[in-house]
DOPA-505244 format. One record per atom (N, C-alpha, C): residue in three letters; x, y, z. Coordinates in steps of 0.02 Angstrom, whole numbers, plus 50000, padded with zeros to 5 digits. Layout:
BEGIN
ALAXYZ ...
***
This chain:
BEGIN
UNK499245155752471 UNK498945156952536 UNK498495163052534 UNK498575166452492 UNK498125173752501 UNK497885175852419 UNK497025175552427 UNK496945174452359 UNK497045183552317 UNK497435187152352 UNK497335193552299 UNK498195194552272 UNK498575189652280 UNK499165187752232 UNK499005186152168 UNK499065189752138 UNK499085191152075 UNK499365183552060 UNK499935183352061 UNK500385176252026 UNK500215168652047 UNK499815170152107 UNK499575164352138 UNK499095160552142 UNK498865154252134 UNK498155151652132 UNK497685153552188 UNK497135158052176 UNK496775159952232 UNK496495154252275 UNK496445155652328 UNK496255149952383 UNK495555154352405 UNK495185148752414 UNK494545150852475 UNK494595153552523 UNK494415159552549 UNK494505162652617 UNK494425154552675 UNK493985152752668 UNK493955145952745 UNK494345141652741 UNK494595140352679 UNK495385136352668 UNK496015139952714 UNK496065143752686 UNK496425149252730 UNK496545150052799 UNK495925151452812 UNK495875151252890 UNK496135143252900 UNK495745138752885 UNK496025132552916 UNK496365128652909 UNK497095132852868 UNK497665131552872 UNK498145136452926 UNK497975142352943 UNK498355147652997 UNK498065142753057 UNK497445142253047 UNK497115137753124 UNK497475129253149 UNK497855126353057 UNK498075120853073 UNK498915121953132 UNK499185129753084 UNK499865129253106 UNK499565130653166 UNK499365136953210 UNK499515139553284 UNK499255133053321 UNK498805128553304 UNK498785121953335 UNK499235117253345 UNK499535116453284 UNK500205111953301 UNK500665115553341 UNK500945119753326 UNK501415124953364 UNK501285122153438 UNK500815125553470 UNK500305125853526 UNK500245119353547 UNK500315113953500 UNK500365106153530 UNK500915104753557 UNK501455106653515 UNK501955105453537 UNK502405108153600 UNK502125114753610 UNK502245117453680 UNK501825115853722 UNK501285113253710 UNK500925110353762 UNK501185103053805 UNK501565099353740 UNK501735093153760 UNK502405094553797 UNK502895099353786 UNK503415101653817 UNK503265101953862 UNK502795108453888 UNK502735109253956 UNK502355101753999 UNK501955101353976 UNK501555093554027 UNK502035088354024 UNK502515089453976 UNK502715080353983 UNK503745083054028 UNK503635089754070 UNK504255093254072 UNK504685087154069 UNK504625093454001 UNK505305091653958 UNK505835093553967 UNK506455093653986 UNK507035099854007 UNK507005105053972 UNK506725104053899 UNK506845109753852 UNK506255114853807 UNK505825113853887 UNK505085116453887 UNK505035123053884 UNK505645126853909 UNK505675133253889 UNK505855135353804 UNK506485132153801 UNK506395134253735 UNK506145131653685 UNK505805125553692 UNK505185123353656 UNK504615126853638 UNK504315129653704 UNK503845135053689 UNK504205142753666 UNK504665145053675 UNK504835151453648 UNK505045150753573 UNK505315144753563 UNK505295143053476 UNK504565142453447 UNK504085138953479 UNK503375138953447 UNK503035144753449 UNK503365149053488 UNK503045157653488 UNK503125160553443 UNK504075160653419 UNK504215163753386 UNK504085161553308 UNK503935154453300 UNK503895152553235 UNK502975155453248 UNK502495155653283 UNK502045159453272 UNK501865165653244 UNK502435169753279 UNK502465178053265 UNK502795176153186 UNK503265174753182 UNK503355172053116 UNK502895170153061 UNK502565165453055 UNK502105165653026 UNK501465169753016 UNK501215173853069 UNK500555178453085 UNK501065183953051 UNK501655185353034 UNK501925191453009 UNK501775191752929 UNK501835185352878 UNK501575182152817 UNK500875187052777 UNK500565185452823 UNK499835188652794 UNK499725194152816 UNK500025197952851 UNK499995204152870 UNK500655209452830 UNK501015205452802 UNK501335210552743 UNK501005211552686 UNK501335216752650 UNK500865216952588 UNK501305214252529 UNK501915214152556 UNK502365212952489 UNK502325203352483 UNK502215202052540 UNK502375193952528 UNK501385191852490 UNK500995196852487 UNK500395195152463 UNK500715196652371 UNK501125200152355 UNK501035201752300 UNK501745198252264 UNK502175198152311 UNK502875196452281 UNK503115187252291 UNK503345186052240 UNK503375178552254 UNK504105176652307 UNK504395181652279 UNK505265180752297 UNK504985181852399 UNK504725187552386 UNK504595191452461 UNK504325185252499 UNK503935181552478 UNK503365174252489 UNK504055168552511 UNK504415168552463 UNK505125163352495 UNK505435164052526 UNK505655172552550 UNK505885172952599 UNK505495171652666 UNK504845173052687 UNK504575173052729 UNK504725165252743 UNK504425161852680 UNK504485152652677 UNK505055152052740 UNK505645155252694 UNK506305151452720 UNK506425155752809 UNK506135158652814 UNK506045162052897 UNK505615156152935 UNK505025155152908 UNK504465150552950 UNK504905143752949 UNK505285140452892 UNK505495135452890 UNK506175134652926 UNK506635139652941 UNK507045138452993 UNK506915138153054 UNK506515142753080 UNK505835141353164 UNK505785134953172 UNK505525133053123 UNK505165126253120 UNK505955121853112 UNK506315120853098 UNK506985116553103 UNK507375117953178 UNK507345123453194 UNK507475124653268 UNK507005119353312 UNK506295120853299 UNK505945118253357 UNK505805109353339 UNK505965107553271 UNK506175100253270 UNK506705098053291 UNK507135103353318 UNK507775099253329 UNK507755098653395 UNK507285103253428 UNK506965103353502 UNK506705098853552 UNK506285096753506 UNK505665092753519 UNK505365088953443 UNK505375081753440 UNK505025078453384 UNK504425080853392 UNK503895082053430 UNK503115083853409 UNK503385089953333 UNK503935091953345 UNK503925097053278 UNK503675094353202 UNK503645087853221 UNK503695084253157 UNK503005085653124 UNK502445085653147 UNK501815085053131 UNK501785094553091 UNK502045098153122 UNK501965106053071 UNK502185106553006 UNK502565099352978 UNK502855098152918 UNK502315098752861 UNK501795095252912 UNK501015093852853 UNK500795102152819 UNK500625107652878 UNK500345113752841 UNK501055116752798 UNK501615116352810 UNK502235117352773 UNK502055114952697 UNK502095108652691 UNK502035106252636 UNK501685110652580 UNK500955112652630 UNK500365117752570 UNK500755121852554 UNK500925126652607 UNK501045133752591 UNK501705133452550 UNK502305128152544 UNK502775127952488 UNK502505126752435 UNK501955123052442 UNK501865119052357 UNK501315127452337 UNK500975131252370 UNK500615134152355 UNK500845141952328 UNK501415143452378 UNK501865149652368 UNK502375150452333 UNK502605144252306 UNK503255142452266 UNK503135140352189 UNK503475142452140 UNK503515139552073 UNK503515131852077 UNK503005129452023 UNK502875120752027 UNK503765115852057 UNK504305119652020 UNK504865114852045 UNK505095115752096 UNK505165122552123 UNK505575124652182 UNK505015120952237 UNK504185121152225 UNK504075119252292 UNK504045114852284 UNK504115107852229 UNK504195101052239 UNK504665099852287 UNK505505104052285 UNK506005103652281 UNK505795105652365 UNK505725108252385 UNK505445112052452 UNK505155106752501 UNK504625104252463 UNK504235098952492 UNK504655091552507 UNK505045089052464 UNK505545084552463 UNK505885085952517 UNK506185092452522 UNK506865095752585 UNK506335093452657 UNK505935096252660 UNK505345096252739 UNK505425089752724 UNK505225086152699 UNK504925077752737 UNK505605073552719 UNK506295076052713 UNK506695071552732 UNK507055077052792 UNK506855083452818 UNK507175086452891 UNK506725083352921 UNK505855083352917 UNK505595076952972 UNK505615072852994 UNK505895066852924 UNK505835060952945 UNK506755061452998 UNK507175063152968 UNK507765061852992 UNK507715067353085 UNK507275071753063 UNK507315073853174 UNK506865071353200 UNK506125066053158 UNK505915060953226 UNK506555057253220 UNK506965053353171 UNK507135047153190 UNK507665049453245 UNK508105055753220 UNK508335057653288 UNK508055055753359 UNK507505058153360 UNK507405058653429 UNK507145055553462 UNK507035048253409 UNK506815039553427 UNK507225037553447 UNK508135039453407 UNK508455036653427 UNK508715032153372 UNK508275030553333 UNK508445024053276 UNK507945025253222 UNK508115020853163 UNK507775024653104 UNK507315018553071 UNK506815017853083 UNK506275012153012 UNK505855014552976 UNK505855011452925 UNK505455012952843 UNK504915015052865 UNK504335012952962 UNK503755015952966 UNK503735024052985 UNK504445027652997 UNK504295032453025 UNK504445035952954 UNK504775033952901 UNK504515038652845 UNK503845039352816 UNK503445034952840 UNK502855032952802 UNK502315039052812 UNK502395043952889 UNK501845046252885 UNK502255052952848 UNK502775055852865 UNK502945063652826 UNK502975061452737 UNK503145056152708 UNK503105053852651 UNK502635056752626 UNK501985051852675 UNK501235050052638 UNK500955055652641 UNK501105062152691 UNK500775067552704 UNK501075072052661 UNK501795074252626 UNK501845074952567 UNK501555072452493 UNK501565068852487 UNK501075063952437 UNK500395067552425 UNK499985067052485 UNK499345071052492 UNK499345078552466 UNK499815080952499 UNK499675088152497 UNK499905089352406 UNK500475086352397 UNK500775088452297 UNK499925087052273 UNK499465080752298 UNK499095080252232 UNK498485081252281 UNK498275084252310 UNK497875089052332 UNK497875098852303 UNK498715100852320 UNK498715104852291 UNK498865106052223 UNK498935101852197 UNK499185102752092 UNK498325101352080 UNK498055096952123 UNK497395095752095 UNK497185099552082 UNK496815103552150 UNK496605109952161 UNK496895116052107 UNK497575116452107 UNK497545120852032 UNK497535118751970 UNK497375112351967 UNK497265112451909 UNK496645112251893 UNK496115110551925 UNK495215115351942 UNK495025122251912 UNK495755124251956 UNK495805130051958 UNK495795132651889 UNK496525129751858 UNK496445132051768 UNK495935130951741 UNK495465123651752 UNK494925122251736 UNK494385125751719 UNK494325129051797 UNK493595133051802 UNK494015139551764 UNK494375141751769 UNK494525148851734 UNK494535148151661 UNK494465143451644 UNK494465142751562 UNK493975142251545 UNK493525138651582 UNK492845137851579 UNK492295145351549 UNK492665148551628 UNK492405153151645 UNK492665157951577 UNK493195160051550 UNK493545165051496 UNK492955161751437 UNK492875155151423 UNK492565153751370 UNK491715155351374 UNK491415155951451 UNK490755157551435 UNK490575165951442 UNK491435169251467 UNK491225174451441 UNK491485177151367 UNK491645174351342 UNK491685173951261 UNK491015173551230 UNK490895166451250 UNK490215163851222 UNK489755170551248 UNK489735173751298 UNK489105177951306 UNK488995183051278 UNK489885185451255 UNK490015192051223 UNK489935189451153 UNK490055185051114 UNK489675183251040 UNK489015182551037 UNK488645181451108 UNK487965177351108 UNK487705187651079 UNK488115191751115 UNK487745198651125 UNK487845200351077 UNK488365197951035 UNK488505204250983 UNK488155199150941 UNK488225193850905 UNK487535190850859 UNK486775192650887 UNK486765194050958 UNK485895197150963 UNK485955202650922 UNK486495209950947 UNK486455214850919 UNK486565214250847 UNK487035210250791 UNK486925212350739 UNK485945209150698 UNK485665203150738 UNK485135199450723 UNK484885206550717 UNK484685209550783 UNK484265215050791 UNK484355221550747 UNK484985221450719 UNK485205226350683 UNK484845225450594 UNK485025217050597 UNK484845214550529 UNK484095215650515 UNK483705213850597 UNK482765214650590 UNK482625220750578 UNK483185226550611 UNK482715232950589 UNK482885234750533 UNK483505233650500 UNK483315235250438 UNK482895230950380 UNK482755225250388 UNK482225221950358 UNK481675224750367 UNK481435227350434 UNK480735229050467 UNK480885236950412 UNK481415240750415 UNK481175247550376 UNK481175246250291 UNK481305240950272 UNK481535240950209 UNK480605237150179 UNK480295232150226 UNK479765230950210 UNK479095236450229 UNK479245240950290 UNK478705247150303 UNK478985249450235 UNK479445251550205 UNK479615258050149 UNK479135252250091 UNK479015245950077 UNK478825243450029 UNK478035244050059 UNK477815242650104 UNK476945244550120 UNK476835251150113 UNK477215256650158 UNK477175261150137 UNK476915263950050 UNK477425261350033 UNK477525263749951 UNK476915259249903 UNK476565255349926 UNK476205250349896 UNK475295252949915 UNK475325255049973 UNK474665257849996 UNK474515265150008 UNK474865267650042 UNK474735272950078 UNK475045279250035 UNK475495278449994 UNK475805283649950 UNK475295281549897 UNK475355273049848 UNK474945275349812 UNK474135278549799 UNK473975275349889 UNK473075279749886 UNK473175285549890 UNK473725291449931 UNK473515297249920 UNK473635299049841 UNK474225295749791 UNK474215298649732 UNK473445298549703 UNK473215295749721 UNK472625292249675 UNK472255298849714 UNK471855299449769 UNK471465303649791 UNK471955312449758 UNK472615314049748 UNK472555317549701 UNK472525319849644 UNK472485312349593 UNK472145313449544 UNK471515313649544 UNK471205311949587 UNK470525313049594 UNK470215319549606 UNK470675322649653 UNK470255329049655 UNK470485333749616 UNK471175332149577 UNK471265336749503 UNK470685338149466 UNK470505330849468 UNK470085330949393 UNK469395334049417 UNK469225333849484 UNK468705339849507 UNK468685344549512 UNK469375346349512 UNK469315353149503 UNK469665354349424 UNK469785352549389 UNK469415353749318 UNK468815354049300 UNK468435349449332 UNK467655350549320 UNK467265355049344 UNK467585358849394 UNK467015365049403 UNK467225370449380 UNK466785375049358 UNK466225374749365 UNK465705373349335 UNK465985368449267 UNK465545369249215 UNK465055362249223 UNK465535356849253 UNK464995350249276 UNK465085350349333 UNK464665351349365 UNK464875350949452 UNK464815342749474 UNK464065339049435 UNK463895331949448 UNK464525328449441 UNK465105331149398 UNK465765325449377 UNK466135327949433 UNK466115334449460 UNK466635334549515 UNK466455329549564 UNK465645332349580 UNK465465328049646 UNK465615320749633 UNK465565317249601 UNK465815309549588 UNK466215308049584 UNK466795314749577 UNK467655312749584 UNK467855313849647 UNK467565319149685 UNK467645319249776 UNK467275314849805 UNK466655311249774 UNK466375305249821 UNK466985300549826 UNK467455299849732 UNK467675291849728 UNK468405296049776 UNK468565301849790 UNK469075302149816 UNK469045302649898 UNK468415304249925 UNK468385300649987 UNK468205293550009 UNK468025289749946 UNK468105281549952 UNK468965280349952 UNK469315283149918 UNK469875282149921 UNK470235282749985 UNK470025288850021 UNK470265290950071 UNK470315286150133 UNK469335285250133 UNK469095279450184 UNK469515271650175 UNK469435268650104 UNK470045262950091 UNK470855264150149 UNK470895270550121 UNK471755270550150 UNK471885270950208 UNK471055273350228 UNK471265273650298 UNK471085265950330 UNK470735261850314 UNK470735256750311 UNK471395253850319 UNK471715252750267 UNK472565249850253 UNK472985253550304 UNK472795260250325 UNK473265259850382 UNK473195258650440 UNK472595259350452 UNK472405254850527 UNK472685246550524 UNK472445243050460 UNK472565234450462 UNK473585234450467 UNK473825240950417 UNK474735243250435 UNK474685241150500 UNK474505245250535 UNK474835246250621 UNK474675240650636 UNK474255238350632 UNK473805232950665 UNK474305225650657 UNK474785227350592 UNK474925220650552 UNK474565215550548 UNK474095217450503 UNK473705210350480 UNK473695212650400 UNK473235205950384 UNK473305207150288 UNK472845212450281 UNK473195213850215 UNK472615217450188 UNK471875217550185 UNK471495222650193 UNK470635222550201 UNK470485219350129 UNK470945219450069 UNK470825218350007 UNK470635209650018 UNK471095206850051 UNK471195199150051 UNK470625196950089 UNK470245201750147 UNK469735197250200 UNK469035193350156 UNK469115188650188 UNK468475186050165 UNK468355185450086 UNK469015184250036 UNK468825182649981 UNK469535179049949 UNK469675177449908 UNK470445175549874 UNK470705180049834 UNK471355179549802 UNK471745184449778 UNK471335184549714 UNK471105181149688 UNK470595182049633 UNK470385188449631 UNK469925187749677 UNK469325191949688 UNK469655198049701 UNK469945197949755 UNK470385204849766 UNK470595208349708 UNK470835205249670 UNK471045206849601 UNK470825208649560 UNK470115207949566 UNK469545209449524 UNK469245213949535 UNK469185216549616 UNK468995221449652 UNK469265227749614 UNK470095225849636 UNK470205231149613 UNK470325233549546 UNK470375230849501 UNK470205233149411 UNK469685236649413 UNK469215234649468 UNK468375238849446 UNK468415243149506 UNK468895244449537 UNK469025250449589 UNK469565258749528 UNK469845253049509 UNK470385258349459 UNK469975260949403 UNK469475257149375 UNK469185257249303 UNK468785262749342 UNK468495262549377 UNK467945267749418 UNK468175275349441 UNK468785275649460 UNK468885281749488 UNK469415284549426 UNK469605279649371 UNK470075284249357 UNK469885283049263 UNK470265287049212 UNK470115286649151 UNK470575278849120 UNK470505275349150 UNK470765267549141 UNK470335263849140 UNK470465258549091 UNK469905251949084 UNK470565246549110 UNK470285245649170 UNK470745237449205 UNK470135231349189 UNK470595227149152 UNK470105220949148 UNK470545214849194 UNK470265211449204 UNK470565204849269 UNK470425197349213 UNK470875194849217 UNK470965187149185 UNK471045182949252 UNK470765176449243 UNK471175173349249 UNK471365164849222 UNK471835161949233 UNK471985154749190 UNK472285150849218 UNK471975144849219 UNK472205139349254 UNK471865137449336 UNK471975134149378 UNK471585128649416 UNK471815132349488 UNK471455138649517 UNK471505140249574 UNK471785137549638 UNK472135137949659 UNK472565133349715 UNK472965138749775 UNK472695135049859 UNK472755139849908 UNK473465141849906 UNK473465147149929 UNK474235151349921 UNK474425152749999 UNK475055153450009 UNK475235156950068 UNK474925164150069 UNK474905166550140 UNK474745171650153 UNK475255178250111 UNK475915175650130 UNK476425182850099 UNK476375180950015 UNK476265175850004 UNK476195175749921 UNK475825178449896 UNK475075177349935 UNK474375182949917 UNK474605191449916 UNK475015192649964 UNK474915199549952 UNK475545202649940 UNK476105199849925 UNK476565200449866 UNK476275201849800 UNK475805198049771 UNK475695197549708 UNK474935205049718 UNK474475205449759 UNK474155208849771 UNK474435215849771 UNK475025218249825 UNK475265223249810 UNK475725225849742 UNK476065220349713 UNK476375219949626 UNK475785225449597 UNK475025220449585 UNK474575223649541 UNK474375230349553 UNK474345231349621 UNK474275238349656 UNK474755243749653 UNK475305242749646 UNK475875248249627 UNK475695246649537 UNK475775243149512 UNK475905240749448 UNK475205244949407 UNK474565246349436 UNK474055249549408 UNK474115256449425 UNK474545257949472 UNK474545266449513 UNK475025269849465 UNK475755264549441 UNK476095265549392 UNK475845266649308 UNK475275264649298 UNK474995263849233 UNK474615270949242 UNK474265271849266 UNK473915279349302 UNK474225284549280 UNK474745283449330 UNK475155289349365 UNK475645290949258 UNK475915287249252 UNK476475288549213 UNK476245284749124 UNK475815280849113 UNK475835276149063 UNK475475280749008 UNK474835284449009 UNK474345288448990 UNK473985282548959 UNK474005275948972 UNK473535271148955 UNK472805272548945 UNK472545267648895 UNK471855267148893 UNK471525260848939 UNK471985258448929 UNK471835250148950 UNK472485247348978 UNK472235244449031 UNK472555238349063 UNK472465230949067 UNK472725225249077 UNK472495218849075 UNK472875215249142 UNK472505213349186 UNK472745210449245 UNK472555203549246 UNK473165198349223 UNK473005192949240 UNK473305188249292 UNK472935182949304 UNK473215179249385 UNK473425172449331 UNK473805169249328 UNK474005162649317 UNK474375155849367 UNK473955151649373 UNK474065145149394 UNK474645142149342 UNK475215141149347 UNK475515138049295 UNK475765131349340 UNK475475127549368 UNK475705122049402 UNK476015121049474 UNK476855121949447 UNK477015125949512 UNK477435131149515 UNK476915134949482 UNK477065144849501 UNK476335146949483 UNK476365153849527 UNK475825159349515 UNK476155162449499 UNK475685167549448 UNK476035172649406 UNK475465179649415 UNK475585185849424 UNK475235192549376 UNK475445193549326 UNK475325195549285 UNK475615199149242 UNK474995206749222 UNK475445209449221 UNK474975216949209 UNK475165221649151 UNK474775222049100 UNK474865224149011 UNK474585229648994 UNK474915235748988 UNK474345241148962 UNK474655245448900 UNK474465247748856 UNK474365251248808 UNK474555258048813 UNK475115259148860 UNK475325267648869 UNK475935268548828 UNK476425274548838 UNK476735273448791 UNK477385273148817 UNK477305268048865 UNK477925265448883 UNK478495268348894 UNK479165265548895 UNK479775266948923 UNK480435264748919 UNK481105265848935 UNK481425260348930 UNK481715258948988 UNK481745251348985 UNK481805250449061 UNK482485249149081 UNK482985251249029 UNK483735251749040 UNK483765258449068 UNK483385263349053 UNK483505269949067 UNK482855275949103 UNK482975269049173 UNK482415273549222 UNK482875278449262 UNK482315281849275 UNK482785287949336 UNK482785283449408 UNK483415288849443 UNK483595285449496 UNK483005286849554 UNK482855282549622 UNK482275283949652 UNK482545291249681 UNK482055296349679 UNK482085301749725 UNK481585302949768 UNK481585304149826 UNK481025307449877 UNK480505311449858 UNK480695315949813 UNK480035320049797 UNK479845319949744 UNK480035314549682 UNK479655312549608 UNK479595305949637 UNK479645301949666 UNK479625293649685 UNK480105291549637 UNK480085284249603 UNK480285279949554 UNK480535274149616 UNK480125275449656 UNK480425266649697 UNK479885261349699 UNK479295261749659 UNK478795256549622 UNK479215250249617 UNK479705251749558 UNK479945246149527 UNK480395243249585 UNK480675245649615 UNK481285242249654 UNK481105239249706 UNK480585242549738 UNK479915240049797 UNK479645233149775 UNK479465232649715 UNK479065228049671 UNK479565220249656 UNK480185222449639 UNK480675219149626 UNK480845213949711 UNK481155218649759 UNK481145215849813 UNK480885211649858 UNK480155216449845 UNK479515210449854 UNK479665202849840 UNK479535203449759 UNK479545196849746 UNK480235190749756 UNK480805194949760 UNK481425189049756 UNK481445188749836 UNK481095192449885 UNK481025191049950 UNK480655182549957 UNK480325180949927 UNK479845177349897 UNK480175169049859 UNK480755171949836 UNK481085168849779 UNK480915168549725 UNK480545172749729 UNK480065173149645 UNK480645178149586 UNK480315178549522 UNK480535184749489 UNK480105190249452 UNK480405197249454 UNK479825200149397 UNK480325202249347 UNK479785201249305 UNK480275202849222 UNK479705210149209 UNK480205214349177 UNK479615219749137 UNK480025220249072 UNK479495223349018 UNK479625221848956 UNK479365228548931 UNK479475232548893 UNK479385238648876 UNK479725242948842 UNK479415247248782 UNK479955252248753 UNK479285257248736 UNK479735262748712 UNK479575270148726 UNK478905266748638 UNK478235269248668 UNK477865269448618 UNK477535261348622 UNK477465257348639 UNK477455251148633 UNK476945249148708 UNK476955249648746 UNK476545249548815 UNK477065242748846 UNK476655242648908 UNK477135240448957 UNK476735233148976 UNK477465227148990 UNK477055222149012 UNK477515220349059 UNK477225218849110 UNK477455216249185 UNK477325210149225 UNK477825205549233 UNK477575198249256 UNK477965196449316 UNK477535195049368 UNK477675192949442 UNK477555188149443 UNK478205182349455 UNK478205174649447 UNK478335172849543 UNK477975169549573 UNK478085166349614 UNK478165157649622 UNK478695153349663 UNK478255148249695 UNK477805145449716 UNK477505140649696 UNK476845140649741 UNK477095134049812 UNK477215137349875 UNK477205134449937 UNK476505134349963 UNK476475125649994 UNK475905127550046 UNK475785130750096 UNK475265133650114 UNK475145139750166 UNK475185138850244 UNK475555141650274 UNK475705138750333 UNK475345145750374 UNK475305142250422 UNK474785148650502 UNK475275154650514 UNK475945154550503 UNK476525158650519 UNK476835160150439 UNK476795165850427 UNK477305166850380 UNK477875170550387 UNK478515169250345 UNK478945174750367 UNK478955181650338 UNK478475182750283 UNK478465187750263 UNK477725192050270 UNK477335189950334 UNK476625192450330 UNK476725200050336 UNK476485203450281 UNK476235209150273 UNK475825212150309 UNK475745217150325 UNK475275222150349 UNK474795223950301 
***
């Protein structure tokens, strides 16, 4: 009857009401019919329908019968003796059996108010037949049938009830997994998103400034005695500059590389051997072999950035004379491979990456490609020069990639 019982199936506030509105009506009928139809026992007809009123209006105005079940049966068994008084009064009592029925089946444990409900509609049927006088199978028919109604009206109703609350426990489950798989997704993107900036990063923008400071080393070795070699090492190191700043505008921007616009990884490739051969004491030569075929976008500049760390590495650490950058079509794979003549290394026994010497080329380079599903193999020992091969898949190129580069 009162949905902030904890133990009890909550009811609709307008349910509610128009069950208090069913009893003081019947009540109220039945002293009505007392008095109009004077009855001899019109007085205490109506002072029993009063008091089983005050009786009942006392129910929802406690607090213990809102919270306590036992407290709830006693009240029951108060409203339900009123109500046996004023059936034994007057048969109109019979008809208050109907809101009885709810509030047992509703306030009572599933057996006790079966057991409850059973007791009411055989005290009804037996004080109309009283007060007919004589007893037939039709006058059980209506307190029967109106029991009947109310058990599977009210079991229905709670069992909705379990229904929707399970419902309800499972979509807030479902919402609280829906949140925490957003949060770890989002957790998983940013560290993908920092783990691929640390590989652009490390592929453009670290290796152009190394490069613009070997460039202006070697100018300033040259003065003062050739100034013309400085000036051509600060021209090629503000071409360098202008490039990077290039690559970091197209970074932010996330689009491909300026290397890739308007030409193929070929060419790009070629660009840059005669970008490296130019600014620095390296001869990059560009191959290539086999039957050119369109590439995805992240494949182009996977393999583009490989050669670009992979020549900054030959620079920086190899003391090479020469490099060899080749592109290979092998059917279905593309390959770099990048070969130079320094004096190598061993590649069991690199240093670990640190912040302020680098050594995260290779691991950057590595990632790249098995991001890819590809592999790189390097091959190298101390004295011997270094050879480096970036094997990709070749997938066709789709408008969306999942790995488009900046």
């Amino acid at each position: 009857m009162n949905s902030t019982a904890p133990a009890l199936t909550p009811t609709p506030r307008a349910l509610t009401w128009c069950l208090h509105v069913l009893v003081v009506a019947l009540l109220a009928l039945a002293a009505g019919r007392a008095v109009a139809g004077h009855s001899p026992y019109a007085g205490p007809i109506t002072a029993t329908a009063a008091a089983c009123a005050v009786i009942y209006a006392a129910g929802p105005a406690l607090p213990r019968v809102r919270r306590s079940r036992r407290a709830a049966a006693l009240w029951l068994a108060a409203v339900g003796a009123g109500w046996l008084v004023l059936l034994a009064l007057s048969g109109d009592g019979v008809w208050v059996a109907f809101p009885l029925y709810f509030l047992q089946l509703h306030l009572l444990p599933r057996r006790a108010g079966l057991a409850a409900v059973a007791a009411t509609a055989v005290a009804a049927i037996t004080g109309f037949a009283a007060h007919q006088g004589s007893f037939s199978p039709a006058m059980a028919i209506g307190p029967a049938l109106g029991a009947a109604v109310a058990v599977a009206v009210v079991w229905g109703y709670q069992a909705l009830y379990r229904e929707s609350e399970q419902r309800r426990r499972l979509i807030e489950e479902l919402t609280a997994t829906r949140a925490d798989l957003a949060a770890a997704q989002h957790a998983a993107g940013v560290l993908a998103e920092r783990e691929r900036l640390a590989r652009e990063i490390h592929d453009t923008l670290a290796q152009g400034l190394s490069s613009i400071q070997l460039l202006l080393r070697a100018a300033e070795r040259a003065l003062p005695r050739t100034p013309e070699n400085a000036a051509r090492y600060v021209d090629q190191a503000r071409q360098a500059a202008v490039d990077n700043l290039a690559e970091a505008r197209r970074f932010v921007a996330a689009l491909a590389p300026p290397a890739l616009e308007g030409t193929t990884l070929a060419g790009a490739l070629e660009r840059l051997c005669a970008t490296t051969s130019a600014r620095h004491r390296l001869t990059a030569r560009f191959h290539l072999t086999g039957e050119p075929v369109p590439l995805a976008t992240a494949h182009e500049v996977a393999l583009l950035r490989v050669a670009q760390s992979a020549l900054a590495n030959t620079e920086r650490h190899a003391e090479a004379a020469t490099a060899d950058v080749t592109l290979s079509y092998l059917g279905d794979h593309v390959a770099v491979d990048v070969v130079d003549d320094g004096r190598g290394f061993d590649p069991d026994r690199l240093p670990a990456p640190d912040p302020e010497s680098g050594g995260f080329g290779l691991a950057a380079m590595r990632a790249r490609v098995q991001a890819l599903g590809g592999t790189l193999t390097i091959e190298s020992a101390p004295g011997h020069g270094t050879a480096l091969a970036a094997r990709l898949p070749l997938t066709p190129p789709t408008e969306t990639e999942p790995e488009a580069c900046p």
